[in-house]
LUMTI-651504 format. One line per 10 residues: number of its first residue (from 1); their letters; for each residue x negated, y negated, z negated of C-alpha. Coordinates in pm, 1 decimal. Each point is the difference from the previous one (the first is absolute). Layout:
NUM = A = X/Y/Z  ...
END
This chain:
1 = XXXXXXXXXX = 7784.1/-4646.0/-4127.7  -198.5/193.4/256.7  -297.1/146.0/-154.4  -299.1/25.5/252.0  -251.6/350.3/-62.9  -382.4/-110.7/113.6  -231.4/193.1/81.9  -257.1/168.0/-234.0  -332.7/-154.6/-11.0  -312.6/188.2/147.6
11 = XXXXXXXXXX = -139.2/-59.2/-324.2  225.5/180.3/-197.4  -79.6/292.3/212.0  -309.7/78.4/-221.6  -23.0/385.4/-124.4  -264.1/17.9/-263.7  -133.2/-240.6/64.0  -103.6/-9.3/396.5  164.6/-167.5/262.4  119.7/204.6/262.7
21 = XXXXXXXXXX = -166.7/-106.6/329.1  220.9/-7.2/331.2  -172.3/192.4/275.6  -63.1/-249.4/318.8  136.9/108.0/294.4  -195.4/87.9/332.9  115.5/-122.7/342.4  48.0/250.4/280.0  -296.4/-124.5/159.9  -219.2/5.6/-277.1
31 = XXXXXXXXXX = 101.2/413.9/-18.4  -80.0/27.4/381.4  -299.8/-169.2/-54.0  -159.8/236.0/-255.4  138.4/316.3/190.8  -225.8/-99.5/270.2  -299.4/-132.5/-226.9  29.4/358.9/-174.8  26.8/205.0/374.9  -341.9/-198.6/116.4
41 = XXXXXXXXXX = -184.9/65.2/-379.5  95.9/375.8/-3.9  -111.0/25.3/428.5  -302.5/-97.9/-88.1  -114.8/199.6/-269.4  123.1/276.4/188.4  -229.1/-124.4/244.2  -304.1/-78.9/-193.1  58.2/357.5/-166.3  2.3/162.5/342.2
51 = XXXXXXXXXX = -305.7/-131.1/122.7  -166.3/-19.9/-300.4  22.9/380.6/-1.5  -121.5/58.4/416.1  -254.9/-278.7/68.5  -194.1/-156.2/-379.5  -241.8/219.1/-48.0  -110.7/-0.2/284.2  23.1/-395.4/148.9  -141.3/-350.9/-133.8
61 = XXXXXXXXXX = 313.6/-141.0/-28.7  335.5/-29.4/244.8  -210.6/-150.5/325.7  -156.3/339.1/-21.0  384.0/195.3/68.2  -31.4/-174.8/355.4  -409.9/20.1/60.6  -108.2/29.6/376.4  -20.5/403.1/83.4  -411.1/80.8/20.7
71 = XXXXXXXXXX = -142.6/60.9/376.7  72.2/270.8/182.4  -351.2/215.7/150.7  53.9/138.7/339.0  26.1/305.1/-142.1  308.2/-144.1/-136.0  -72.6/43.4/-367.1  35.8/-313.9/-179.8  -351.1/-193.7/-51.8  -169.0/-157.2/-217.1
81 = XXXXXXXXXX = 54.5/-66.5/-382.9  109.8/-303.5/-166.4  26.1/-188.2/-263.0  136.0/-266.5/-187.6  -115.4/-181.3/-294.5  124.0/13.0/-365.1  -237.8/-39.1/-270.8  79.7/317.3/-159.7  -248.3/127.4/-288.8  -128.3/284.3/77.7
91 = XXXXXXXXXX = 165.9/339.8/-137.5  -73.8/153.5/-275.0  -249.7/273.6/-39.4  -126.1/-61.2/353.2  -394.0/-69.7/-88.6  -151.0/106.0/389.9  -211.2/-183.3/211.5  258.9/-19.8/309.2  331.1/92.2/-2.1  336.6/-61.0/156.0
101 = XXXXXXXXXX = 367.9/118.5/33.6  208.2/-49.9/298.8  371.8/32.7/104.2  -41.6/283.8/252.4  317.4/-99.7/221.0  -118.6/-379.5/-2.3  -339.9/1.5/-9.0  8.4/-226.6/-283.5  -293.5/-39.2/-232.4  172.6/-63.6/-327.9
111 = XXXXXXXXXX = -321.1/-24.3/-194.2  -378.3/35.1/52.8  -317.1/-43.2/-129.9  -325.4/-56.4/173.7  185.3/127.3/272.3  -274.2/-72.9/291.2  -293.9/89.0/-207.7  -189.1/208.9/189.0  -55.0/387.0/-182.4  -38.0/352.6/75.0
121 = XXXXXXXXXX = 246.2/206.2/80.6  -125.5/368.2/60.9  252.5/184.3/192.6  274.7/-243.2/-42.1  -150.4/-58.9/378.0  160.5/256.2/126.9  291.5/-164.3/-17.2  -120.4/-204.9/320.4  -105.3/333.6/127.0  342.1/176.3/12.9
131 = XXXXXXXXXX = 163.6/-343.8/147.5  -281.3/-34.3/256.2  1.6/349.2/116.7  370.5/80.7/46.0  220.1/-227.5/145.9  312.2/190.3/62.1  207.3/295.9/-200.7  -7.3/183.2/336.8  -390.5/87.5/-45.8  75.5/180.3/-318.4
141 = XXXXXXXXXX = -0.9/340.7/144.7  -264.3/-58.7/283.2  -315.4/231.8/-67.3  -304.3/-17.2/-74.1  -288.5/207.2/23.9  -286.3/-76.2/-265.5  -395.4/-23.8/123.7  -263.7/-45.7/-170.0  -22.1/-398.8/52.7  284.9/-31.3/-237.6
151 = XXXXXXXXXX = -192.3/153.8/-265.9  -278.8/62.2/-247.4  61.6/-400.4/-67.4  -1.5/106.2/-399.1  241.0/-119.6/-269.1  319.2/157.2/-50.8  113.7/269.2/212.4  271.2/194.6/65.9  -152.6/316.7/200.3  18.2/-53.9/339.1
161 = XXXXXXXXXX = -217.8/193.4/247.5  -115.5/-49.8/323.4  253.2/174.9/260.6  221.0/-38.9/-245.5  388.4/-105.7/179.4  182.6/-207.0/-239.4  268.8/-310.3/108.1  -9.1/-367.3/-81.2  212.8/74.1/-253.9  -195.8/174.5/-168.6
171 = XXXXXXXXXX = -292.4/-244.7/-10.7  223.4/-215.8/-121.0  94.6/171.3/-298.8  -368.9/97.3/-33.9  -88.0/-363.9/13.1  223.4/-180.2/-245.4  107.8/305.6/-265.9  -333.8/96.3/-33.0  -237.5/-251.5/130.9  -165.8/240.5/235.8
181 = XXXXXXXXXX = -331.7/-131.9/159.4  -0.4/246.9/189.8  405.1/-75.3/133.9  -59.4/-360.3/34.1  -299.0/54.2/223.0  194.9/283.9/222.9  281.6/-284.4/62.0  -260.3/-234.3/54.3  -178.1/230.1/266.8  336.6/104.6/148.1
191 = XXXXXXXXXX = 55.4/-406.2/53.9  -276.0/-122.7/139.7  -224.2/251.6/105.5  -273.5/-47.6/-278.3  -36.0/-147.0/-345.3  -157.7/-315.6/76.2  222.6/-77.1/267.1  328.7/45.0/-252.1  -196.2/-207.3/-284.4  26.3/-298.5/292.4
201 = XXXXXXXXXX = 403.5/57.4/49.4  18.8/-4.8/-372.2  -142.9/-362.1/-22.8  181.2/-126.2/320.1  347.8/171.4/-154.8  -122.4/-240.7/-352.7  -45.8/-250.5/168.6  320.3/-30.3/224.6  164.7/46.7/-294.7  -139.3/-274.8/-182.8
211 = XXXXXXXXXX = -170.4/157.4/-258.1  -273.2/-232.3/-51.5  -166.1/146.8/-253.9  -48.0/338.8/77.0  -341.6/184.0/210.8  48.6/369.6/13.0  -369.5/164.1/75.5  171.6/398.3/28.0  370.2/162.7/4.5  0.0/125.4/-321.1
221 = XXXXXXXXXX = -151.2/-258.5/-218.3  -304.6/255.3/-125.7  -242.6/-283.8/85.7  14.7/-281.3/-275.9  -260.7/-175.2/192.5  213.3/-181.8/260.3  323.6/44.9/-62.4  188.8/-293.4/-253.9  331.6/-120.7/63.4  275.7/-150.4/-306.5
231 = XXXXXXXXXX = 312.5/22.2/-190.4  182.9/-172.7/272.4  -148.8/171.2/314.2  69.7/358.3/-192.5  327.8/-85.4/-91.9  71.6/-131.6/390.3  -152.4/346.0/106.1  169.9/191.2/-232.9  323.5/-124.0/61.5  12.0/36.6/369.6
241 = XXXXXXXXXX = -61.1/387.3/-80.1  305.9/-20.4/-192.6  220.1/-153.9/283.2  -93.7/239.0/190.6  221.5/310.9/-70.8  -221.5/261.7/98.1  -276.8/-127.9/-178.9  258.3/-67.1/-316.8  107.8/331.6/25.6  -365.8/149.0/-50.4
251 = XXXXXXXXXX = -120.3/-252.3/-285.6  309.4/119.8/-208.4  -105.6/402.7/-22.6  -112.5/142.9/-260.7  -161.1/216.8/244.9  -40.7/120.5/387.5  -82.3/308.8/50.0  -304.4/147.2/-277.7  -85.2/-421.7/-14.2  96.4/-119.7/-322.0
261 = XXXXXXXXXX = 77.1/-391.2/-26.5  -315.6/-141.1/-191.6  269.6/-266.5/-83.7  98.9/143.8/-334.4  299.8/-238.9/-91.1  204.4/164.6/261.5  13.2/298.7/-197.1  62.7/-195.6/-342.1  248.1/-266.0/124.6  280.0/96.5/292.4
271 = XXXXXXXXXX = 77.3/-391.8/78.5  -400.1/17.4/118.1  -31.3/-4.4/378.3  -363.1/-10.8/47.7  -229.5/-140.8/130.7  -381.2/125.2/-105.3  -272.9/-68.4/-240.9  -355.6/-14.0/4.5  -300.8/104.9/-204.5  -10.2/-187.2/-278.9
281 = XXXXXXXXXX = -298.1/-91.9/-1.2  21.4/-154.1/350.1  334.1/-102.6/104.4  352.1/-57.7/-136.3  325.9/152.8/-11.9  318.3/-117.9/275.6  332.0/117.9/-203.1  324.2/-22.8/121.8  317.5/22.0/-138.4  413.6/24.0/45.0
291 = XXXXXXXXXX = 148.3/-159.6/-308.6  396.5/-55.7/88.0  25.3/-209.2/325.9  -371.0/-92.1/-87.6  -288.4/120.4/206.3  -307.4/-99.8/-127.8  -370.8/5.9/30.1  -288.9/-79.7/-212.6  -367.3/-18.8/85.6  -304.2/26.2/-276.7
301 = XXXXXXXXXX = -351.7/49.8/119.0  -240.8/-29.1/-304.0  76.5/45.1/-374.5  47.6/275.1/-228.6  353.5/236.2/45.0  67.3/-183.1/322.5  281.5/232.3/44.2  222.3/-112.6/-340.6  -90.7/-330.1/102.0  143.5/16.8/357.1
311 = XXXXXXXXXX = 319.3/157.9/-168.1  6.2/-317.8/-286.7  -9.2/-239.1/306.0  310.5/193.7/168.6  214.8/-12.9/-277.4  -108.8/-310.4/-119.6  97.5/-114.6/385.4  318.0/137.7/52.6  110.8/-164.6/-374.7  -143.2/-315.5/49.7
321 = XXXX = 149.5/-348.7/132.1  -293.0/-233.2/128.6  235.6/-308.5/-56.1  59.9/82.5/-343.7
END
């Protein structure tokens, strides 16, 4: 008599208890299939992580990675600002009249407030004086003698004298370390032949430049009577003298010569690259700034300690994601 063995029952394969589970089996395609899944998750979040870290602080969201480049001038410095839309609430701590911070290399206005309100801007104008007056980094070293129609114009002055030889340069550094009246009007002479004449080229160089809001009355800005301009058409001004290298290079001293930058915050910060500040009590403060990859500049004309605030909107900037 044969005696047939059968198999154990599953359910007698309980240990304390629990039944022990067999583990299903996945098909060869099923593997493949995750591999890939898992390849395309992980490339982009390496992705997302890469250009999270270059472009969202500084765009409204991914259309802005491939936004159309701004206008080129003829000078060949790029144009205009721009903007796009967000929404964002305004940053904190920032309590002036008209301000605004801008992607330097872009021309992007990232955020702004009464930006085209119209408000002094004491010598902040000589910002359009400096652009209007030299064109080229080859006039630098060209000379100039001083006469007495570049002075006696009041305001701040840095001691030049009539017969006086002193080069472009010079003026230049006279004009936007220290503000000089008396600087601003020699380059304005040198120009044009006369004051008046320059104040003209200031407006025409404003308005081919589409700076709408802005009337300059005198080079250096002394006059508050006549002269307005805004956030936006400073910060435009402001950061064509930063594109331009020779300009750059001045704005960025802590000092020339005996001038000593009026600019404090280039002596108390060493990512500061300029750009000037004005009476308080008249005008606003242009700050720029290198933070990383970053170049930044902010714009406050009005307010109490319109210099912290300028440095709150840069850092509040180059942290920032619009989109978020």
């Amino acid at each position: 008599m044969t005696v047939r063995r059968t198999r154990r029952p599953e359910l007698l394969g309980f240990e304390q208890g629990r039944q022990r589970r067999q583990r299903p089996r996945l098909s060869r395609k099923a593997v493949v299939l995750m591999v890939v899944l898992l390849a395309v998750v992980l490339a982009a979040v390496w992705a997302a992580v890469t250009v999270a870290g270059r472009l969202l602080p500084l765009t409204a969201g991914p259309a802005a990675v491939h936004a159309p480049a701004p206008p080129t001038l003829p000078d060949g410095l790029p144009g205009q600002l721009w903007a796009r839309g967000t929404g964002s609430p305004p940053p904190p701590g920032i309590t002036a009249p008209a301000a605004a911070v801008v992607d330097v290399d872009t021309g992007q206005v990232l955020w702004a407030r009464a930006a085209h309100a119209h408000r002094p801007i004491g010598r902040l104008a000589i910002l359009a004086t400096v652009l209007a007056s030299v064109r080229s980094p080859t006039q630098l070293h060209r000379q100039v003698v001083i006469t007495g129609d570049m002075l006696g114009a009041g305001g701040i002055q840095i001691g030049l004298v009539p017969g006086q030889t002193v080069t472009v340069e010079d003026l230049l550094a006279g004009s936007l370390l220290v503000g000089g009246s008396d600087a601003a009007d020699s380059l304005a002479v040198w120009h044009s032949g006369s004051v008046e004449g320059f104040v003209s080229a200031m407006n025409r160089l404003a308005r081919a430049d589409g700076l709408k809001d802005t009337r300059f009355a005198d080079p250096s800005g002394r006059f508050v009577q006549g002269t307005w301009s805004s956030a936006w058409d400073v910060a435009a001004l402001a950061r064509r003298v930063l594109l331009r290298r020779y300009l750059a290079s001045l704005v960025s001293k802590q000092a020339y010569g005996n001038a000593v930058n009026a600019n404090s915050l280039v002596f108390s910060y060493p990512s500061v690259t300029g750009v000037m500040a004005a009476p308080a009590t008249t005008g606003g403060v242009a700050v720029s700034m290198t933070l990383g990859k970053l170049h930044l500049l902010a714009v406050v004309l009005g307010g109490r300690h319109e210099a912290v605030q300028a440095l709150r909107l840069i850092h509040w900037a180059a942290h920032h994601d619009p989109a978020a």
